[in-house]
N, CA, C and O atoms as a GROMACS GRO file, in nm:
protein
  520
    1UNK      N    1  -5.158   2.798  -0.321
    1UNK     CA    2  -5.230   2.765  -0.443
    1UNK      C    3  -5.308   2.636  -0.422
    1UNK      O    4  -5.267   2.533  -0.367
    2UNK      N    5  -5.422   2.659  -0.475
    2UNK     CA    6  -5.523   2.534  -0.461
    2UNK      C    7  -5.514   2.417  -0.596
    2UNK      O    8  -5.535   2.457  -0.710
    3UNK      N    9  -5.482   2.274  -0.570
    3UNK     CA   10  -5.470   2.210  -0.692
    3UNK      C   11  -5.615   2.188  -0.712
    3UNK      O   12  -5.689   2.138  -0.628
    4UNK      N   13  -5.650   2.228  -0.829
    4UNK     CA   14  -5.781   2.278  -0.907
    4UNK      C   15  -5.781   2.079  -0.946
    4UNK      O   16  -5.868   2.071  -1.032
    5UNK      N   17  -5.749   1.995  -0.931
    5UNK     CA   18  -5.817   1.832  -0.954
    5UNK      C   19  -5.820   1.788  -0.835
    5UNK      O   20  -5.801   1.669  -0.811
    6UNK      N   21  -5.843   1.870  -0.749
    6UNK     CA   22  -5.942   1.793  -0.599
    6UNK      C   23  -6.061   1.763  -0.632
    6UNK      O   24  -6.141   1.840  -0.686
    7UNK      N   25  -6.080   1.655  -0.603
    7UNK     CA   26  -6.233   1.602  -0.603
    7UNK      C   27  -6.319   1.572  -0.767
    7UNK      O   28  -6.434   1.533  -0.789
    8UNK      N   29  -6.184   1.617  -0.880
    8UNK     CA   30  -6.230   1.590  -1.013
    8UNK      C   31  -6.246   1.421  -1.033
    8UNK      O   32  -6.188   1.342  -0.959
    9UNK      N   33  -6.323   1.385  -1.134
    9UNK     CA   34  -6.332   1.282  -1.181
    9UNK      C   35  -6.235   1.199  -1.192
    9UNK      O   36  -6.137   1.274  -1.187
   10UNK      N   37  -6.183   1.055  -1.207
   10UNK     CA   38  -6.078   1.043  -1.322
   10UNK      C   39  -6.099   0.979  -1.433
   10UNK      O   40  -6.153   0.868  -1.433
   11UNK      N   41  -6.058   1.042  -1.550
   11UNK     CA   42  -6.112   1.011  -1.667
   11UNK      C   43  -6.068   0.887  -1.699
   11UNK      O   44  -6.150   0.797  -1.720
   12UNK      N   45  -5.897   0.859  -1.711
   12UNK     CA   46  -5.858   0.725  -1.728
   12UNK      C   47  -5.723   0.705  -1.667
   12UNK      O   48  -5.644   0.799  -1.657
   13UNK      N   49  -5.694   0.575  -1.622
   13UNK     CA   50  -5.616   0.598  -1.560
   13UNK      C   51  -5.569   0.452  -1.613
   13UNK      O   52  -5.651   0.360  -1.602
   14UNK      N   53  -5.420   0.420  -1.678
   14UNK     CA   54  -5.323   0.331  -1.679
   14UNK      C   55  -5.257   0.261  -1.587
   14UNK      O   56  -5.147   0.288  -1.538
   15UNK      N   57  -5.337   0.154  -1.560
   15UNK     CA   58  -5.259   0.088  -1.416
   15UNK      C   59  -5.136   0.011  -1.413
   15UNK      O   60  -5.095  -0.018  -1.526
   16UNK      N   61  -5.074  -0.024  -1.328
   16UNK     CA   62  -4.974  -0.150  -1.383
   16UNK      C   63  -5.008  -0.231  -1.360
   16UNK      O   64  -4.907  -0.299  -1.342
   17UNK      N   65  -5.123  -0.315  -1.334
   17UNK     CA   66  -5.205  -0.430  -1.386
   17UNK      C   67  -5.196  -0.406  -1.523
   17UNK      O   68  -5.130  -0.472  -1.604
   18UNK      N   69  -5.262  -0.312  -1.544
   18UNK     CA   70  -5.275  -0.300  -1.698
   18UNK      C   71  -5.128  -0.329  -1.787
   18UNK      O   72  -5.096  -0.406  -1.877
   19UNK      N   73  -5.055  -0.215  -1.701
   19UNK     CA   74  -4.911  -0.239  -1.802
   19UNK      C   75  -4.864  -0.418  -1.804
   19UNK      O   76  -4.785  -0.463  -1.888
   20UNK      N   77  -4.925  -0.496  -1.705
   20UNK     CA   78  -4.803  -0.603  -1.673
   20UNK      C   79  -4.892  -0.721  -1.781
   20UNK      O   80  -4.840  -0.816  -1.840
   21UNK      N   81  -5.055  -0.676  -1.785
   21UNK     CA   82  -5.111  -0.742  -1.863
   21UNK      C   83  -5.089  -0.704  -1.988
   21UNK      O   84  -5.141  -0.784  -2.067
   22UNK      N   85  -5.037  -0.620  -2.038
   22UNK     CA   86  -4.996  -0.593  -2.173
   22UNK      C   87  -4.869  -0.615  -2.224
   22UNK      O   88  -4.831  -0.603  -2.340
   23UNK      N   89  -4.801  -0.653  -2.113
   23UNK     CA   90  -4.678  -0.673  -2.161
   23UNK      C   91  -4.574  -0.585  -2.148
   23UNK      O   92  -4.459  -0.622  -2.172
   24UNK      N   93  -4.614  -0.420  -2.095
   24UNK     CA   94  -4.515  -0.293  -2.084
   24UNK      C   95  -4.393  -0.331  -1.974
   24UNK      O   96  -4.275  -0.296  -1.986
   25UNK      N   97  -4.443  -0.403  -1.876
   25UNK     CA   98  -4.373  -0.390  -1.726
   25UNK      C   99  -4.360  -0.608  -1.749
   25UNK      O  100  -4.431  -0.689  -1.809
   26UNK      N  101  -4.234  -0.621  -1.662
   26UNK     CA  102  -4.223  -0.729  -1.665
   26UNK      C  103  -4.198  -0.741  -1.493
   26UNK      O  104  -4.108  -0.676  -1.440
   27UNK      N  105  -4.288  -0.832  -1.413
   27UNK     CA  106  -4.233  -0.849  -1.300
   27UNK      C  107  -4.147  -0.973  -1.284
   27UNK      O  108  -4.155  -1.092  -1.314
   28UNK      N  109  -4.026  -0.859  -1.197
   28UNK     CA  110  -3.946  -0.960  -1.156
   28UNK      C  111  -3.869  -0.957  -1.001
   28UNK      O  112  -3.750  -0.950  -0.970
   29UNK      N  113  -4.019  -0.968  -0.904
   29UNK     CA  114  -4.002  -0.965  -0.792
   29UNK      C  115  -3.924  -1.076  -0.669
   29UNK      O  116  -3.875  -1.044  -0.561
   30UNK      N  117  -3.934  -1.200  -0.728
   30UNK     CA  118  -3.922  -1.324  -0.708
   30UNK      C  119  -3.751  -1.348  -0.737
   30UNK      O  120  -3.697  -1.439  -0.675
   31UNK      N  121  -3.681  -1.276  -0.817
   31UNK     CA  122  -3.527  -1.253  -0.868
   31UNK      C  123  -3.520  -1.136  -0.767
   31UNK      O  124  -3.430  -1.157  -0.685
   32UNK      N  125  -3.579  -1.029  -0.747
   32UNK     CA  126  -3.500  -0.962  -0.662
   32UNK      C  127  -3.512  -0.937  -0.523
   32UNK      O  128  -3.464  -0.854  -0.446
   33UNK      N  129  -3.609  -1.060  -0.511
   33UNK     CA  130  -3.620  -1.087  -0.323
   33UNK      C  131  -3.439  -1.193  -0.327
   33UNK      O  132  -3.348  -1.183  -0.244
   34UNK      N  133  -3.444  -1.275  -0.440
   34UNK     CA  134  -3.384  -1.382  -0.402
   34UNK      C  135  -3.204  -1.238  -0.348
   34UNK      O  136  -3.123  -1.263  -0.258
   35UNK      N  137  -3.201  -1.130  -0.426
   35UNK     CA  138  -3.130  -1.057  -0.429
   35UNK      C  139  -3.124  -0.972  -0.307
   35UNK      O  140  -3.016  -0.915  -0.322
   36UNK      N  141  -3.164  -0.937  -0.217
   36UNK     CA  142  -3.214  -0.892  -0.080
   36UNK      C  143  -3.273  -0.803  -0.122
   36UNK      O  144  -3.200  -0.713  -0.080
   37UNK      N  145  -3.388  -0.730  -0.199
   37UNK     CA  146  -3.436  -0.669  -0.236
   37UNK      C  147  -3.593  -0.686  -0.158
   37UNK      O  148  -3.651  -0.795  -0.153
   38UNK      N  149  -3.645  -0.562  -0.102
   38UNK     CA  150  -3.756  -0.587  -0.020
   38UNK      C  151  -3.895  -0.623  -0.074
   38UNK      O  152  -3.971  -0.718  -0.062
   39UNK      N  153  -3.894  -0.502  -0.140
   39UNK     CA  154  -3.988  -0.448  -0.233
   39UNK      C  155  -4.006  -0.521  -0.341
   39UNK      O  156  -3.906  -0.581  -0.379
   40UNK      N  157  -4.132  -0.538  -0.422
   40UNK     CA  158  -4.122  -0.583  -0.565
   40UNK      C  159  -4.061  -0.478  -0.639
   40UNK      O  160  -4.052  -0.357  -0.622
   41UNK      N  161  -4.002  -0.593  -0.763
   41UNK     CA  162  -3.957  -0.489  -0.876
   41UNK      C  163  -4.019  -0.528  -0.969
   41UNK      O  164  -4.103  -0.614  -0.942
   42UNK      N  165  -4.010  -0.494  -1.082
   42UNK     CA  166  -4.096  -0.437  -1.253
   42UNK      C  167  -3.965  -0.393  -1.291
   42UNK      O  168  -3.871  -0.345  -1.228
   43UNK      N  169  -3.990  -0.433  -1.454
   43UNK     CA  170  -3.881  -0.377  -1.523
   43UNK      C  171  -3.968  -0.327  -1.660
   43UNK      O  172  -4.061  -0.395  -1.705
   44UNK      N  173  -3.925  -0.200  -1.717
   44UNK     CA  174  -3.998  -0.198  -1.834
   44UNK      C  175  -3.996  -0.269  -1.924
   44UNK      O  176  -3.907  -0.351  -1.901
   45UNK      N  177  -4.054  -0.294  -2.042
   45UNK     CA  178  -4.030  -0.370  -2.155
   45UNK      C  179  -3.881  -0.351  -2.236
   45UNK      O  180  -3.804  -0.435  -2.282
   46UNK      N  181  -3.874  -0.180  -2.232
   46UNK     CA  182  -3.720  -0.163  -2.303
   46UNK      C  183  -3.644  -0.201  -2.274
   46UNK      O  184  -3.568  -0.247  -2.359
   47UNK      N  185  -3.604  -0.211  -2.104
   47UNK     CA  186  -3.518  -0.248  -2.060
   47UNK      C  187  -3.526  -0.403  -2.029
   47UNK      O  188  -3.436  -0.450  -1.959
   48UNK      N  189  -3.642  -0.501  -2.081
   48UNK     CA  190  -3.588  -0.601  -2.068
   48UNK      C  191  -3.536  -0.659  -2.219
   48UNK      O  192  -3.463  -0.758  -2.226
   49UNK      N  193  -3.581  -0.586  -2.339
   49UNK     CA  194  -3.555  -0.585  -2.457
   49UNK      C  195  -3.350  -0.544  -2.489
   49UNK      O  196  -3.284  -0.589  -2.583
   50UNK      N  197  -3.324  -0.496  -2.432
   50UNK     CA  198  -3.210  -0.416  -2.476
   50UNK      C  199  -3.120  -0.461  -2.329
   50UNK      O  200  -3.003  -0.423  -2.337
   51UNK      N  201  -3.148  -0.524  -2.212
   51UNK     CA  202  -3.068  -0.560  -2.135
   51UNK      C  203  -3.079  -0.727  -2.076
   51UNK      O  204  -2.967  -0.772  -2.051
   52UNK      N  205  -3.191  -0.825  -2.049
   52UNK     CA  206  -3.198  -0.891  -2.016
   52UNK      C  207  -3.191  -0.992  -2.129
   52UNK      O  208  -3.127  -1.097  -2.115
   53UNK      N  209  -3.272  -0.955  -2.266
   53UNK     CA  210  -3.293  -1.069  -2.352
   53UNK      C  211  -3.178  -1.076  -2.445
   53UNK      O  212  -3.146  -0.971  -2.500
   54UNK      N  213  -3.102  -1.200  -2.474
   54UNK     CA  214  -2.970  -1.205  -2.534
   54UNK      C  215  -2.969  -1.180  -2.668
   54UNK      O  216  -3.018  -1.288  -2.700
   55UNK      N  217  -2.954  -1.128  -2.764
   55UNK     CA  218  -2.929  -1.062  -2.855
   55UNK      C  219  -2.933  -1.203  -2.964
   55UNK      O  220  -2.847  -1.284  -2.932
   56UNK      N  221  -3.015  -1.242  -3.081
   56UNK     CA  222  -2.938  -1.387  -3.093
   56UNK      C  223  -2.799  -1.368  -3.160
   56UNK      O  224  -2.718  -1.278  -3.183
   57UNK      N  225  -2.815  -1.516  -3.180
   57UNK     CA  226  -2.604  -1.521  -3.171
   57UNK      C  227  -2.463  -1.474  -3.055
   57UNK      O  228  -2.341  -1.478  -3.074
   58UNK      N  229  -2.533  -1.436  -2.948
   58UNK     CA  230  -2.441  -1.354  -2.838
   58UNK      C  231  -2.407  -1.460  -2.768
   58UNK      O  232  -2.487  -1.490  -2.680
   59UNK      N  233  -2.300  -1.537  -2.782
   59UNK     CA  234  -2.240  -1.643  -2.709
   59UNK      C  235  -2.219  -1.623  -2.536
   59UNK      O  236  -2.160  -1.528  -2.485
   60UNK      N  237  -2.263  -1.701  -2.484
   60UNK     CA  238  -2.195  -1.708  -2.291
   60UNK      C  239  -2.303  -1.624  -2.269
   60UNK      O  240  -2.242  -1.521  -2.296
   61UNK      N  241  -2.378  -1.598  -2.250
   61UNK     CA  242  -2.493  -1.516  -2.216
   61UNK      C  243  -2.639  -1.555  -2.188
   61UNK      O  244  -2.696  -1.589  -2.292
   62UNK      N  245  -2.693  -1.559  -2.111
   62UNK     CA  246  -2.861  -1.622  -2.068
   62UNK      C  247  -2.886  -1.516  -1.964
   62UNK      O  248  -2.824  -1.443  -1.888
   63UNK      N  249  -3.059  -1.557  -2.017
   63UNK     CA  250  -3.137  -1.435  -1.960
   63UNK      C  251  -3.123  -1.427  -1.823
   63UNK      O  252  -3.083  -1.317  -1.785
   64UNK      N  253  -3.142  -1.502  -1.745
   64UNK     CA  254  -3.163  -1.533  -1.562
   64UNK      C  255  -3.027  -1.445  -1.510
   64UNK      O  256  -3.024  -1.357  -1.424
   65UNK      N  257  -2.908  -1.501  -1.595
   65UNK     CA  258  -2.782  -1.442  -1.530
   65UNK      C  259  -2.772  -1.255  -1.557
   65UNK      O  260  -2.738  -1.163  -1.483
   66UNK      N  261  -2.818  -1.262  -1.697
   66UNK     CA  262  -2.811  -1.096  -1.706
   66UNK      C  263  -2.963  -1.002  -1.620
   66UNK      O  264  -2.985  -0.881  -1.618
   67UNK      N  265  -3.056  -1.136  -1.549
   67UNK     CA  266  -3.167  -1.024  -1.544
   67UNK      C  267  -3.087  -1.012  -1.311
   67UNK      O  268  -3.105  -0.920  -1.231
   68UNK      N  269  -3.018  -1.134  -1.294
   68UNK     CA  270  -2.940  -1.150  -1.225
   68UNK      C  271  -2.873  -0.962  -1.188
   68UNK      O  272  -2.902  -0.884  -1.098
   69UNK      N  273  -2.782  -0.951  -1.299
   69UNK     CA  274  -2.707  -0.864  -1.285
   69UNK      C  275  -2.755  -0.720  -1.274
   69UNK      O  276  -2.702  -0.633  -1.205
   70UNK      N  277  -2.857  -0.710  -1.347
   70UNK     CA  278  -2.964  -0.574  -1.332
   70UNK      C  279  -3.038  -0.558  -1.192
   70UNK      O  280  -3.066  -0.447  -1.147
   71UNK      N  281  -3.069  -0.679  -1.127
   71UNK     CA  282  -3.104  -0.644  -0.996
   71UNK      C  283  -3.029  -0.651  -0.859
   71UNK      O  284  -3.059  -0.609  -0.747
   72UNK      N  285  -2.896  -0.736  -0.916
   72UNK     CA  286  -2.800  -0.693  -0.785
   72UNK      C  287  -2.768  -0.528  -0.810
   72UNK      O  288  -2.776  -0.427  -0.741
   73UNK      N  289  -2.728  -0.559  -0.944
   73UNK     CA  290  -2.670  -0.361  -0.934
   73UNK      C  291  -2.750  -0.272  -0.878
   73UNK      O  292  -2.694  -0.187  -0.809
   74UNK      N  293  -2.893  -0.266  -0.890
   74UNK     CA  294  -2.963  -0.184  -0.816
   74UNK      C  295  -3.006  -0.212  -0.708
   74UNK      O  296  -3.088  -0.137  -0.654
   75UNK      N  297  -2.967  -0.318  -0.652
   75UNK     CA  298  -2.945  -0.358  -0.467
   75UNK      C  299  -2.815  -0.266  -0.425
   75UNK      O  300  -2.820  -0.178  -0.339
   76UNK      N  301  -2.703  -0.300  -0.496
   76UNK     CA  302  -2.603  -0.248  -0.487
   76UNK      C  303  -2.569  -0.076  -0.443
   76UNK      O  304  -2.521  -0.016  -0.347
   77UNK      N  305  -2.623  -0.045  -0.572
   77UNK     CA  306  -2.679   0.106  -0.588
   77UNK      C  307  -2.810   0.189  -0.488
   77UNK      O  308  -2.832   0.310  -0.496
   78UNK      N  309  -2.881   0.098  -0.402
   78UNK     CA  310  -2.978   0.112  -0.342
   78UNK      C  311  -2.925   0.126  -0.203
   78UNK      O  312  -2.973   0.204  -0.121
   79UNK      N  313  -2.844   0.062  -0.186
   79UNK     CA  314  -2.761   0.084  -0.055
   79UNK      C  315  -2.672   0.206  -0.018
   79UNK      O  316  -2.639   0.230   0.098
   80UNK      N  317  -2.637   0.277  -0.119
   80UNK     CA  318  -2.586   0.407  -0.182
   80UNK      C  319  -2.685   0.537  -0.185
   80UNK      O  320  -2.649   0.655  -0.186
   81UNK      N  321  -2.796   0.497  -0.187
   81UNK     CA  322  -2.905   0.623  -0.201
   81UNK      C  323  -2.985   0.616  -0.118
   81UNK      O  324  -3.027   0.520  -0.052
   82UNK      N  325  -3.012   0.741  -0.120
   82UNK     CA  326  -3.154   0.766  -0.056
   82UNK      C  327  -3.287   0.828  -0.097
   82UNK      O  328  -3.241   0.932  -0.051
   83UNK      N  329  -3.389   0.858  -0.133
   83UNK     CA  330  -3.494   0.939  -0.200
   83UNK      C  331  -3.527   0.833  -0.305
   83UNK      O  332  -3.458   0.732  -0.322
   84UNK      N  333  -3.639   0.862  -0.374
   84UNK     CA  334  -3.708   0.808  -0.436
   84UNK      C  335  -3.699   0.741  -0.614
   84UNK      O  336  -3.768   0.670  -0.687
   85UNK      N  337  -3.540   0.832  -0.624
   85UNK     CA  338  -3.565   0.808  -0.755
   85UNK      C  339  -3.379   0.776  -0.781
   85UNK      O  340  -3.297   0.840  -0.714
   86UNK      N  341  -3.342   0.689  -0.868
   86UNK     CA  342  -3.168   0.720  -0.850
   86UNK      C  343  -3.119   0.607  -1.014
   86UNK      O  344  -3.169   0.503  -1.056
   87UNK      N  345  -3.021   0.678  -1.058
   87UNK     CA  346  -2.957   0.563  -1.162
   87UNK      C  347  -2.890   0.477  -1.096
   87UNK      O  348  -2.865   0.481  -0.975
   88UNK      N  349  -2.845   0.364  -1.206
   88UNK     CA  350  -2.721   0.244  -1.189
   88UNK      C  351  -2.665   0.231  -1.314
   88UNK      O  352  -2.726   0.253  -1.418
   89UNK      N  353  -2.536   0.190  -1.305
   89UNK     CA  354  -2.461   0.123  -1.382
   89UNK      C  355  -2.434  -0.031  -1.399
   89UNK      O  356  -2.460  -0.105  -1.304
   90UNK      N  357  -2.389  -0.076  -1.503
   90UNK     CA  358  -2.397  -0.233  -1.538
   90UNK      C  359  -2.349  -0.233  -1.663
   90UNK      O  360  -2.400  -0.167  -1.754
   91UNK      N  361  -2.221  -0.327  -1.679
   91UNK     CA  362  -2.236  -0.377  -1.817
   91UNK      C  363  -2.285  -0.497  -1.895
   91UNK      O  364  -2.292  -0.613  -1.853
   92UNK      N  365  -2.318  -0.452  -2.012
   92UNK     CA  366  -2.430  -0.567  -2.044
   92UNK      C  367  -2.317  -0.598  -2.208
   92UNK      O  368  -2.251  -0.519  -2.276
   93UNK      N  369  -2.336  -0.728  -2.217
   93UNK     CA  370  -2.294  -0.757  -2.336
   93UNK      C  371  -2.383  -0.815  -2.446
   93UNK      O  372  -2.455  -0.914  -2.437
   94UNK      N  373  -2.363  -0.729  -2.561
   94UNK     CA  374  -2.462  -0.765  -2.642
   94UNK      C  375  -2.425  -0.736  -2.806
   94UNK      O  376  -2.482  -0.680  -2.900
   95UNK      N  377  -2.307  -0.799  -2.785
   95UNK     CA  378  -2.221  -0.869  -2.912
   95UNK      C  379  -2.127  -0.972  -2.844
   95UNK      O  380  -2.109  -0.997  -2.724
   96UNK      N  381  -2.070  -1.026  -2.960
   96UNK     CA  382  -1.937  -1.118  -2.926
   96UNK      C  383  -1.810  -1.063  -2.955
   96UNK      O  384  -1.730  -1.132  -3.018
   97UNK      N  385  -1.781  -0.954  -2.920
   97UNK     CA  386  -1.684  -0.872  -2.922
   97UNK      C  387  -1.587  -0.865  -2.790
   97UNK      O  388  -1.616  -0.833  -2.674
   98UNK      N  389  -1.436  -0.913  -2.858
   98UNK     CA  390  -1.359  -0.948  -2.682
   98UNK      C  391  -1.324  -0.775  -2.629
   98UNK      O  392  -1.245  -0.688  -2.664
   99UNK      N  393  -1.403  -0.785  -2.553
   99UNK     CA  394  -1.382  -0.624  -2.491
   99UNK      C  395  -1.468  -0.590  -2.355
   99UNK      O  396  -1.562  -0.657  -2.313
  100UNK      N  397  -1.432  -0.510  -2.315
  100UNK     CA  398  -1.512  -0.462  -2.143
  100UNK      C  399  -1.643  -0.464  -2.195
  100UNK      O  400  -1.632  -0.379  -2.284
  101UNK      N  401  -1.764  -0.505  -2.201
  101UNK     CA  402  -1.885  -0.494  -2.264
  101UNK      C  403  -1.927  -0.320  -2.176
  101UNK      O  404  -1.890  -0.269  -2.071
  102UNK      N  405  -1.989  -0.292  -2.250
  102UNK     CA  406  -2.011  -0.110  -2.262
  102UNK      C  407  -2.100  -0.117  -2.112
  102UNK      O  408  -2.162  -0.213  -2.067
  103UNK      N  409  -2.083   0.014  -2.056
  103UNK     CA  410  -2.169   0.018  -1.962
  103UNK      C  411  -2.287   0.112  -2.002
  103UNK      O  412  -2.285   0.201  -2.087
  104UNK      N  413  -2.415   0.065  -1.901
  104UNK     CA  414  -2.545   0.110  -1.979
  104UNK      C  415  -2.553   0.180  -1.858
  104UNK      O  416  -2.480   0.138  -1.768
  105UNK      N  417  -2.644   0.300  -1.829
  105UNK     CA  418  -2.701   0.360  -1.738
  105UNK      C  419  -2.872   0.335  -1.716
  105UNK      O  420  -2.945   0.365  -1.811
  106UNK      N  421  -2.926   0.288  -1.607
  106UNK     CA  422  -3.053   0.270  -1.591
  106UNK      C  423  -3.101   0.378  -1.488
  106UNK      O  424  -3.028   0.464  -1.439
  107UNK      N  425  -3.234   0.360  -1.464
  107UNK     CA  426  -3.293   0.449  -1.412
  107UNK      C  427  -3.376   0.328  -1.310
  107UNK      O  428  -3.400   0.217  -1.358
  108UNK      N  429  -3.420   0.364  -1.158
  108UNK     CA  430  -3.520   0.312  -1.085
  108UNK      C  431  -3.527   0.428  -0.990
  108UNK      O  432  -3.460   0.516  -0.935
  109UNK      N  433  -3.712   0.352  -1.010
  109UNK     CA  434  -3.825   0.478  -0.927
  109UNK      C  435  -3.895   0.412  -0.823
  109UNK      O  436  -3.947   0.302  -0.840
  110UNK      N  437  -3.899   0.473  -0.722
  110UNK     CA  438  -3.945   0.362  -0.600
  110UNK      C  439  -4.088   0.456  -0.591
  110UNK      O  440  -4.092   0.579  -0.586
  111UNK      N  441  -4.210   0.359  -0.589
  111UNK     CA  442  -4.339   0.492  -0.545
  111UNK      C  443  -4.440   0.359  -0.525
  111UNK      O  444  -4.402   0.247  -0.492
  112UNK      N  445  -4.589   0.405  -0.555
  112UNK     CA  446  -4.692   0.330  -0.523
  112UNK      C  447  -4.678   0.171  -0.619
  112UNK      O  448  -4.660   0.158  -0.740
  113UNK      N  449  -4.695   0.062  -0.507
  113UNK     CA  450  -4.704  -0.004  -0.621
  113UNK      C  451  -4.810  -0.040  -0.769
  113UNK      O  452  -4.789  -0.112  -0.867
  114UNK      N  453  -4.946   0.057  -0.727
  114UNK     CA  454  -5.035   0.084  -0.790
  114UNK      C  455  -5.137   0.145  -0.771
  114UNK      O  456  -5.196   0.102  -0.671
  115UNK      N  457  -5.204   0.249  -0.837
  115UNK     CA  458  -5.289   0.337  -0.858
  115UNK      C  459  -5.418   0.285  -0.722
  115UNK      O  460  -5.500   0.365  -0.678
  116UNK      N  461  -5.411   0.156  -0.681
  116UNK     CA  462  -5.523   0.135  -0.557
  116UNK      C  463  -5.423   0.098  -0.470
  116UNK      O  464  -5.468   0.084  -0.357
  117UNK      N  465  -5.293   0.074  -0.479
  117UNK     CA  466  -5.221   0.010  -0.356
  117UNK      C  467  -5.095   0.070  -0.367
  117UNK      O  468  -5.020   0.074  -0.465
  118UNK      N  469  -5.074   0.143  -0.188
  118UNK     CA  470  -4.969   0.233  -0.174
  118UNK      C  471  -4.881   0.176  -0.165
  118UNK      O  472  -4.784   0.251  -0.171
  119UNK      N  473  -4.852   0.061  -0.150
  119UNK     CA  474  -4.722  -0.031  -0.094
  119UNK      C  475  -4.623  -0.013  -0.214
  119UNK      O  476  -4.647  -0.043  -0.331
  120UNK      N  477  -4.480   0.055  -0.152
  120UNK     CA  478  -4.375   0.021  -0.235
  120UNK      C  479  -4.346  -0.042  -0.334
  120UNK      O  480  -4.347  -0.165  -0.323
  121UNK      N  481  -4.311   0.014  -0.459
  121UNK     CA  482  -4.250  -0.123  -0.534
  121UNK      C  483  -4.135   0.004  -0.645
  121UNK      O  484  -4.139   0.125  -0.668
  122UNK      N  485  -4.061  -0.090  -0.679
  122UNK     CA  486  -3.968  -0.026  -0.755
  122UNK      C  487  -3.950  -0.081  -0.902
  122UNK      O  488  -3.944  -0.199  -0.938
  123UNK      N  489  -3.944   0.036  -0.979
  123UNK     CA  490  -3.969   0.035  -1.118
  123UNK      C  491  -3.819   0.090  -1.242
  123UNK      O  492  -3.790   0.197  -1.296
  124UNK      N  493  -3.774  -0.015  -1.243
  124UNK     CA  494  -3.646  -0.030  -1.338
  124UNK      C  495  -3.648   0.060  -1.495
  124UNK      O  496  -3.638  -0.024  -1.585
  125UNK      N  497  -3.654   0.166  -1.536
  125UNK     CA  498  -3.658   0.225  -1.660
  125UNK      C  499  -3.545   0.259  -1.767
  125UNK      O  500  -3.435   0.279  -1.715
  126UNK      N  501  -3.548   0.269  -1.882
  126UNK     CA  502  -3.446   0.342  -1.940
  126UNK      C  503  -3.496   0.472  -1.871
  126UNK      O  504  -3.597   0.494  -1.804
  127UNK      N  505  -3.342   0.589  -1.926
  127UNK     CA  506  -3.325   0.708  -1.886
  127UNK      C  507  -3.425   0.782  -1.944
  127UNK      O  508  -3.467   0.882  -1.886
  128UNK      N  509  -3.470   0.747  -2.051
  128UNK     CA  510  -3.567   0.862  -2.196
  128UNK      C  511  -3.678   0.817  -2.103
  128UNK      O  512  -3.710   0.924  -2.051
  129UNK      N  513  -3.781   0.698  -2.035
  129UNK     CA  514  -3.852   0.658  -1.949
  129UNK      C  515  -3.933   0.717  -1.885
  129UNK      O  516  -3.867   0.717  -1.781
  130UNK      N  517  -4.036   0.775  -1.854
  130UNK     CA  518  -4.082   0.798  -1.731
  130UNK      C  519  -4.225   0.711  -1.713
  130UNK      O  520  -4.288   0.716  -1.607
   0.00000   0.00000   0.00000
């Protein structure tokens, strides 16, 4: 079968320049080199909303250490897989409640780092995400 968008136009295309200038994608390549991480990473907005940024009032908690913990786990988890696309686990606390803080499931996608540049980069999502 012939893919019938050879050689079509492109009408528009959403870059992650675009996303990072809008605010969708947060890079945080510079945290996960310090992590042995090769590649740049990006994290979506949700997931820095609902995992990195502290909830207010959430005692013992700062951003660096929890954005810390989201990119060892998927160093962690990266060493474990292979192919392009894979979840992680992490718990994140986001009350002051004395208890195992809940574990969240994430999603990372390793592909172009952008629509003009093939170079690797890996992209941290919720699961609902693509």
């Amino acid at each position: 079968a012939q893919d019938p968008f050879v050689g079509a136009d492109v009408i528009y295309a959403y870059t992650r320049k675009d996303a990072l200038a809008d605010g969708v994608q947060i890079d945080v390549s510079e945290v996960a080199r310090e992590a042995g991480l090769k590649f740049p990473v990006y994290l979506t907005r949700a997931v820095w909303e609902n995992y990195v940024r502290v909830p207010d009032g959430v005692r013992c908690q700062d951003e660096s250490g929890r954005l810390w913990d989201v990119v060892w786990m998927l160093r962690m988890a990266a060493h474990r897989t292979s192919g392009p696309q894979m979840t992680f686990n992490l718990h994140v606390r986001n009350d002051n409640r004395d208890r195992t803080p809940p574990l969240v499931t994430l999603k990372a996608v390793c592909g172009p780092r952008d629509i003009d540049d093939p170079m690797p980069a890996i992209t941290i999502l919720m699961l609902d995400e693509d």
